[in-house]
C-alpha positions in Angstrom: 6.4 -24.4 11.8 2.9 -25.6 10.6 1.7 -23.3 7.2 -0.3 -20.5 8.4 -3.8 -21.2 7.1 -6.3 -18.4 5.5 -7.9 -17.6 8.8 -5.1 -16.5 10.2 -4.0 -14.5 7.7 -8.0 -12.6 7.8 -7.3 -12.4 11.5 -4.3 -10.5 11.1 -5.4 -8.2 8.4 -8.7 -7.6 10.1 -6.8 -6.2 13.1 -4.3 -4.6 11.1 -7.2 -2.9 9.0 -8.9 -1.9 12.1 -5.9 -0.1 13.4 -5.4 1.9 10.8 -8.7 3.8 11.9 -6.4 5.1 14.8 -3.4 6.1 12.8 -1.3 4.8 9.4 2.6 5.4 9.1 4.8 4.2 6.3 8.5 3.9 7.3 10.1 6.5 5.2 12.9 4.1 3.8 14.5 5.1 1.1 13.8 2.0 -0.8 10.2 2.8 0.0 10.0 6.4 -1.2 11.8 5.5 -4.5 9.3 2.8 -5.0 6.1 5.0 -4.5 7.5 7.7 -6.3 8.6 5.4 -9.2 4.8 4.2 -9.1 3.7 8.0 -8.7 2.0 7.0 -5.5 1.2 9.3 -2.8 1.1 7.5 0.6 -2.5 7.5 1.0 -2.8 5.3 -2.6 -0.3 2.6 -0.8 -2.8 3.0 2.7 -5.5 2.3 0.4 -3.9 -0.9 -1.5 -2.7 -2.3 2.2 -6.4 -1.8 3.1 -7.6 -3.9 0.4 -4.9 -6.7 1.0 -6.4 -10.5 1.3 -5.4 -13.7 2.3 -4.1 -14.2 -1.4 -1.3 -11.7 -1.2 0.1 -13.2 1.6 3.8 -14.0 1.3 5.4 -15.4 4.5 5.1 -14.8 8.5 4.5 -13.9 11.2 8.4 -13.5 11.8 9.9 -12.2 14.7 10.5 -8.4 14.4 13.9 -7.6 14.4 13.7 -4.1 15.8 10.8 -4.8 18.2 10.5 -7.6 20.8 7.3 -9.1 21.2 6.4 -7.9 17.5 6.2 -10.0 14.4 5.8 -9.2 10.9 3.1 -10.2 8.0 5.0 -10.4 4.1 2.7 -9.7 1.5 3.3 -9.2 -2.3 0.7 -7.4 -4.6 0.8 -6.6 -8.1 0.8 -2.9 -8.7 0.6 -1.5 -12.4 2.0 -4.3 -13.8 4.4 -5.0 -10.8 5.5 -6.7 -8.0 5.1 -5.1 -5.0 6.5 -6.5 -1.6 4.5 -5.4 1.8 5.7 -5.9 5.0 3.4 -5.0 8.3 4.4 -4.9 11.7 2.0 -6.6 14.8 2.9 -4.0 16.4 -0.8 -2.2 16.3 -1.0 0.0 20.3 -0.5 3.5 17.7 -2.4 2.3 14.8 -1.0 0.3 11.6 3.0 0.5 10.8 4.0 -0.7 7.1 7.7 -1.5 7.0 8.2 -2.2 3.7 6.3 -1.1 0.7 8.7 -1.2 -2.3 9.3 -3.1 -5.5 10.0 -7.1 -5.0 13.6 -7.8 -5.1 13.0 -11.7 -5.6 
């Protein structure tokens, strides 16, 4: 697979952005709640880091969605208060903007 270049990555987060006007949902994971709650993050703070996400967070994908045909998913890792923070979003926009992952990087 060719490396995804910079446009794509705006491409995706511009949609992704976007849909997020319609409606934002965090999957409550454990791994996620102990992560915002270890940061002291509220949801909406985590909506408002994915919003500002750029091309230079990006991690790795689009990968096939393994819960979802016909959906991918975008990797991103920011740095949150001194740490590591691993983002996964799901292509999956028809309801607004789904964020799979938003925990503490485990690599």
């Amino acid at each position: 697979m060719a490396p995804i270049a910079d446009w794509q990555v705006t491409l995706f987060l511009d949609k992704f952005k976007k849909s997020m006007a319609r409606g934002f949902y965090l999957v409550p994971r454990e791994k996620n709640l102990k992560s915002l709650a270890a940061l002291g993050m509220p949801v909406q703070e985590a909506k408002r880091i994915i919003a500002g996400l750029t091309p230079a967070d990006y991690y790795a994908g689009p990968k096939p969605d393994n819960k979802y045909q016909n959906c991918d998913v975008w990797e991103f890792v920011v740095i949150v208060s001194g740490e590591k923070i691993y983002i996964k979003l799901s292509s999956d926009l028809r309801c607004g903007g789904k964020c799979i992952s938003f925990h503490h990087a485990e690599h």
